[in-house]
N, C-alpha and C positions, 0 to 999 in steps of 0.2 A: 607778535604784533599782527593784528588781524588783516594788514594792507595799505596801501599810502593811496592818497589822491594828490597831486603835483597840480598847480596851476602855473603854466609858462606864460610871462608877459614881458616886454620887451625890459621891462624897468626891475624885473628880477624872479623868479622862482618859487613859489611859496609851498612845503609840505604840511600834509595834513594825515595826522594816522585814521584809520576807519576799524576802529575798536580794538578792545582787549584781546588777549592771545599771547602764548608764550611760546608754542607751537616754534614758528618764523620769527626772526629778527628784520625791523627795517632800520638800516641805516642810514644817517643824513652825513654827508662830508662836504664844506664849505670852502670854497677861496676866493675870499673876493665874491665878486657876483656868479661866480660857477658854483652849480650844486649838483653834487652824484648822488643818487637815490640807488640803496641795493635791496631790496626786498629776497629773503631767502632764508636756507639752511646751511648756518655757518657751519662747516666741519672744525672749524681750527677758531672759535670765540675771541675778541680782539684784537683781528687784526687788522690795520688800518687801510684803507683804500687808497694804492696813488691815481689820486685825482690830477696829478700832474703829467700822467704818463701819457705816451700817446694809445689811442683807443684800441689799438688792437691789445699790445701788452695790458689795458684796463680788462677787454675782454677776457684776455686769457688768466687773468688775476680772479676775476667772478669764476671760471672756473675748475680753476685748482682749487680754491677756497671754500667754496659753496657745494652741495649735494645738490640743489635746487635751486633757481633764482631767475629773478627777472630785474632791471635796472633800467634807469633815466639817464645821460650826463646832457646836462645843462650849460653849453659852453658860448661866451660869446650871443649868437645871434639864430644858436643851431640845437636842437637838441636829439640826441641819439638815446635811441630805445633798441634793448635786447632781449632775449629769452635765452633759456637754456634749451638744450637740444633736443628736449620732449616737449616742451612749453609746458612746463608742468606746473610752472607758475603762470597763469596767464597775467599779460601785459597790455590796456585796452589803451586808444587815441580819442577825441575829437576835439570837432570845434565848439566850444559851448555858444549860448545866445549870444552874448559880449563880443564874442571872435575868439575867446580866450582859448588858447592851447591846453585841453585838459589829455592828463594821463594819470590812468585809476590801474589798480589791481584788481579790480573789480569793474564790470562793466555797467551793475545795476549805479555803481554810486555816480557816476555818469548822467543818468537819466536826468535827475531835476536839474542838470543844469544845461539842459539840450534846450529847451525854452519850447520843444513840441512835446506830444503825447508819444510814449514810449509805440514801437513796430516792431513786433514780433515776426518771427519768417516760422512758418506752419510748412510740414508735412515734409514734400525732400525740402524744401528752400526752407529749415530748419538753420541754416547759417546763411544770411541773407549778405551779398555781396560789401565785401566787408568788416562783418562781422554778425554777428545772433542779434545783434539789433539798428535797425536803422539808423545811421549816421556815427556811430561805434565801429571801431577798427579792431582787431587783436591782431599783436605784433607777430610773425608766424614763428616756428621753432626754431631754432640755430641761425636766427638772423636780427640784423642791423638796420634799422628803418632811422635814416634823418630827415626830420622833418625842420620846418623855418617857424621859429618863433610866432613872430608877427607875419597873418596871415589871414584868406577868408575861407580858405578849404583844409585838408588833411592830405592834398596829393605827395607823396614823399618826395624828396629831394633826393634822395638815394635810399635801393634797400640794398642789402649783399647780405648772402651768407657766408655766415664766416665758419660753420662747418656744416658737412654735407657728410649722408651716409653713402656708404656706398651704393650705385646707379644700379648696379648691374653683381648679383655672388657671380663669386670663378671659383672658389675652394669646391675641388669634388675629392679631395682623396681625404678617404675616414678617419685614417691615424691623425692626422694634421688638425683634423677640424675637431675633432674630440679632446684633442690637446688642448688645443685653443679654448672654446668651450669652457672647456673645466678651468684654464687658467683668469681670464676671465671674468666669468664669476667670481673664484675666489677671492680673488681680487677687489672687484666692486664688494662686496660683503666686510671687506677685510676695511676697506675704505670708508664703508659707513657705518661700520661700527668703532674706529677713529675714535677714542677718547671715553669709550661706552663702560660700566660696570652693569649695567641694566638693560635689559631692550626683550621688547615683546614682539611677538612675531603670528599674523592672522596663518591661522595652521587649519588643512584642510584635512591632511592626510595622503593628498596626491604629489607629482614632481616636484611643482613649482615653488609649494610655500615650505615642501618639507626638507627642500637641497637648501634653500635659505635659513630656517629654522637648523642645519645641524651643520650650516657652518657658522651664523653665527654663533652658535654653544661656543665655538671655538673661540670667541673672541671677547667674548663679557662670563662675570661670572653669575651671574644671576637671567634666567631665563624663562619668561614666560608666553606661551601660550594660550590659542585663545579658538573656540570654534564657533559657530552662530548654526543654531537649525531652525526649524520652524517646524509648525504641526503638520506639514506637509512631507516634510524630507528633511534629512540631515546626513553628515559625516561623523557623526562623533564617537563610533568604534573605530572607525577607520585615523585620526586622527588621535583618539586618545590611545591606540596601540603605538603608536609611531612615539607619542610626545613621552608615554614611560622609559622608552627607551633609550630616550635622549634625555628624560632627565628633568624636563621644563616643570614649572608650576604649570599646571594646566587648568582650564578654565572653559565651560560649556556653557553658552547662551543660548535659551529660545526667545524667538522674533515672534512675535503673533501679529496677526495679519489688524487686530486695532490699532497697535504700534506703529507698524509702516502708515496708516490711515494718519496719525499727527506727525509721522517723520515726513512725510511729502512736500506742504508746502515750507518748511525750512533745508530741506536738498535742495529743491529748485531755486530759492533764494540764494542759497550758500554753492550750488555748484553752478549757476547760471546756465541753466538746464532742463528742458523740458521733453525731450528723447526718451521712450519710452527704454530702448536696450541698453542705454545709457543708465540711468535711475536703476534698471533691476540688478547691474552689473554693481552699482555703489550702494545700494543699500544694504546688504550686509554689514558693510563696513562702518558707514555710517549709525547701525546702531550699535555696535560696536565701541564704534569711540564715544559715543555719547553714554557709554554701558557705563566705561574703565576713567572718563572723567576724573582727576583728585582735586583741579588745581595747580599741582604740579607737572611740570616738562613732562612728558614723554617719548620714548622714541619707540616707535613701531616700524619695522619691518616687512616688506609685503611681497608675496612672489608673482605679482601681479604683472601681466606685461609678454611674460612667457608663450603663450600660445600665440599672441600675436607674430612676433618674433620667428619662433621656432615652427609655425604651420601645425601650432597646436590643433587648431578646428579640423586639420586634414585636408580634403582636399580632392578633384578627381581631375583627368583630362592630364594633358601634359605637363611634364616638369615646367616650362618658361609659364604656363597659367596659374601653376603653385606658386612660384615665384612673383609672377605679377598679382596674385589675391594678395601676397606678404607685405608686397610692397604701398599695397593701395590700402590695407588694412591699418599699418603702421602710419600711413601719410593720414588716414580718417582720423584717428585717433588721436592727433596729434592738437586738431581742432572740436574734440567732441567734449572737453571738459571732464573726462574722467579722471585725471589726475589734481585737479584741480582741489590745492590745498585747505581753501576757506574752512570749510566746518569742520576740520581736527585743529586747525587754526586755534580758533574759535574754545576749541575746546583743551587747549595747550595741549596739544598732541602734533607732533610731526612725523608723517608717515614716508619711508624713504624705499626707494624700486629697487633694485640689484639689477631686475633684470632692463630697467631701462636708465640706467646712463651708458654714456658715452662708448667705453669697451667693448661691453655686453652686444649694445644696439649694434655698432659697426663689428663687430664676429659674427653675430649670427646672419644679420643682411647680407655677410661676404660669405656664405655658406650655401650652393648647389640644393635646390630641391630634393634631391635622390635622397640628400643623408639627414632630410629630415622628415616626408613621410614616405614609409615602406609597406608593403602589403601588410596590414592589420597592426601598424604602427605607426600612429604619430608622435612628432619631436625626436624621432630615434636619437637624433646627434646628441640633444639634450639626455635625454634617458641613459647613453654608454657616455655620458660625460661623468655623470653623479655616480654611477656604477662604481661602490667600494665605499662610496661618501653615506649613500643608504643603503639599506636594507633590499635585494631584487624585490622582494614581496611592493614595496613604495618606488622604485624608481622604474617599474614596467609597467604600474598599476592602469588601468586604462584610463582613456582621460574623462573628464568632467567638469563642464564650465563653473567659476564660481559662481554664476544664478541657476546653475541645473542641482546640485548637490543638494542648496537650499530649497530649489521648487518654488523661485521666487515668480514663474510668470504664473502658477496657482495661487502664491502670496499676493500681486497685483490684481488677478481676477475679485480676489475677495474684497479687496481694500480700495477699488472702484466700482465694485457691483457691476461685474460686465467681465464676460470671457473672450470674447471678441477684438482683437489688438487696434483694429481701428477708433471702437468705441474708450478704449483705454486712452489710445492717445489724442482722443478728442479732449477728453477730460482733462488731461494734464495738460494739456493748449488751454484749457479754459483758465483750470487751475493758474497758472504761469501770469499769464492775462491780469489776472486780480493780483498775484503775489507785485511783478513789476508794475503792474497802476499803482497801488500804493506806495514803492518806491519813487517812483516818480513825482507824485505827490506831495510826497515832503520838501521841508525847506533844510535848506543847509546852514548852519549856526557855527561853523566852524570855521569861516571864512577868517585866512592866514594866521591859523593856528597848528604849530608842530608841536603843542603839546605832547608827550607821551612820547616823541620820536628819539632815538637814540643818534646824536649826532658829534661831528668833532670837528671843529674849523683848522686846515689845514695851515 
């Protein structure tokens, strides 16, 4: 299910789904005039929400439950909104014209019912206070925002988070942190692939997608691979060396730079996003799952997340700067919509992180600079983690971001007419401009309909 939009009003809660998708599950749970909304990636497929519990146990129920998710509850006179610890579902607020208390999974579907013309925040003020668009909230990651029903603003009544990574790494001894590491991952990996016979995995050829790719071989029996190049650049020796050896169906796409030209304004629609390092970071992926499309479920695998984490980019000056770039990197990110499920959604494809849930995130945050970049090594910790899992030829290989391998900012040169980053992201502010006017635009026909919602009255 492609997202819910929630209208809170003092006299009751109305859901509404915002298109097809098999991707994510949204669930409605009923009692009486309370309604729980969970929007996500069920790991463990019907199981019932206690909507009776009190909110923390609800909290910690989303999850064990979920690989992904964001949720509503509707109680009373109050209603409480969460995310998961990446916000990787995003989760938006406002007030509509009426006063009404809206909460969307989406922040464009928002817009027509703001009763002004949609505001954009350009250049840094790209997240304008509050949210990416004027008078839109997103809920932030690992936290709890209550807000009052009946109301004429969105100021919260309470936010808390209810988990936190860790402040400050203190792990500096090697053996310890490499254990960890490897344990881990394996772990997250093991966790989401939970109930799997199938699962595909974007394979680059380097650390990140290829410790993912061979542990989950270990956990489905059916394994496929997948690489994206372009006429610019690619990985697919390096990538299809790896994937014979594990085994995978393997699979090579080229991206041509006319493609990203019609993939553009449905990214920015679907990841609500006009960030130019943002866009070159998701479009591989993006054409991608638009390539492997059936109709049917799928689960994808991604080792995305990892350099963040791990001080993949590297890094100069002292360890607490390395540590402070990690940390400020991981908190940007966290608001920049890159994880943001919509367009595999969309395309019944669920794409799930190893290296960003909960485990992962808090090991390598609690891990010292020193042991993760070392003179002409970055992510050391991560690289003598996988050491044994792959091949040294792959787990020492040097790094390479996923848009440098494809050569995506020469892919964007072409597909804007303009080499110049500024000119680029002019364009895609314009671009953006038009995709949300048009959103905006529209009327909504769906007014207290949960059609299509999967629900169960407690």
């Amino acid at each position: 299910m492609a997202g819910f939009l929630l209208r809170c009003r003092p006299e009751g809660a109305v859901p509404q789904h915002l298109g097809a998708g098999t991707g994510l599950a949204t669930e409605v749970t009923r009692d009486g005039a309370d309604v729980l909304v969970v929007h996500g990636d069920p790991l463990t497929p019907g199981g019932q929400a206690p909507i009776h519990a009190p909110l923390d146990e609800l909290i910690a129920w989303t999850v064990r439950a979920y690989s992904r998710f964001c949720a509503v509850l509707v109680r009373d006179d109050r209603a409480v909104l969460w995310s998961d610890n990446g916000a990787t579902c995003p989760l938006h607020y406002a007030r509509g014209a009426d006063d009404t208390l809206l909460v969307a999974t989406s922040a464009g579907a928002l817009l027509p019912l703001l009763g002004t013309a949609p505001v954009l925040g350009e250049g840094d003020r790209a997240v304008l206070p509050g949210g990416r668009f004027a008078g839109v909230t997103a809920v932030p990651a690992g936290t709890a925002v209550t807000l009052a029903v009946a109301g004429f603003d969105t100021e919260p009544l309470l936010t808390r988070r209810y988990h936190r990574l860790p402040a400050r790494p203190t792990e500096t001894d090697p053996e310890r942190a490499v254990t960890a590491v490897r344990d881990a991952l394996t772990h997250a990996v093991g966790r989401l692939a939970t109930g799997l016979t199938e699962a595909g995995v974007m394979l680059s050829g380097g650390v990140d997608s290829s410790s993912v790719a061979a542990l989950a071989a270990r956990e489905v029996t059916s394994l496929s691979t997948y690489t994206v190049g372009t006429p610019f650049g690619d990985e697919f020796a390096q990538a299809a060396w790896f994937a014979e050896r594990l085994g995978s169906k393997h699979h090579e796409l080229v991206f041509e730079p006319e493609q990203l030209t019609a993939l553009l304004p449905e990214m920015i629609r679907s990841l609500e996003t006009w960030d130019l390092l943002t866009l070159q970071i998701a479009a591989p992926a993006c054409f991608l799952l638009g390539h492997i499309a059936t109709g049917a479920r799928q689960v994808m695998l991604s080792g995305y997340g990892a350099d963040l984490i791990f001080a993949g980019l590297g890094g100069t000056g002292t360890e607490t700067r390395i540590e402070r770039s990690v940390a400020a990197q991981t908190a940007a990110t966290a608001v920049s919509n890159e994880f943001n499920p919509a367009y595999a959604d969309a395309r019944d494809v669920v794409v799930r992180y190893p290296y960003w849930t909960r485990e992962v995130m808090s090991t390598a945050l609690g891990i010292r600079g020193r042991l993760k970049v070392r003179p002409d090594t970055a992510k050391w910790v991560l690289r003598s983690a996988v050491t044994g899992i792959l091949p040294d030829e792959v787990a020492w290989r040097p790094k390479r971001g996923i848009h440098e391998g494809t050569a995506m900012s020469r892919m964007f040169a072409a597909a804007l007419g303009s080499d110049d980053r500024h000119t680029q992201a002019r364009r895609l502010y314009e671009m953006a401009t038009e995709v949300f006017r048009d959103t905006a635009a529209g009327t909504d026909e769906l007014e207290g309909s949960d059609e299509g919602l999967a629900g169960v009255a407690s």
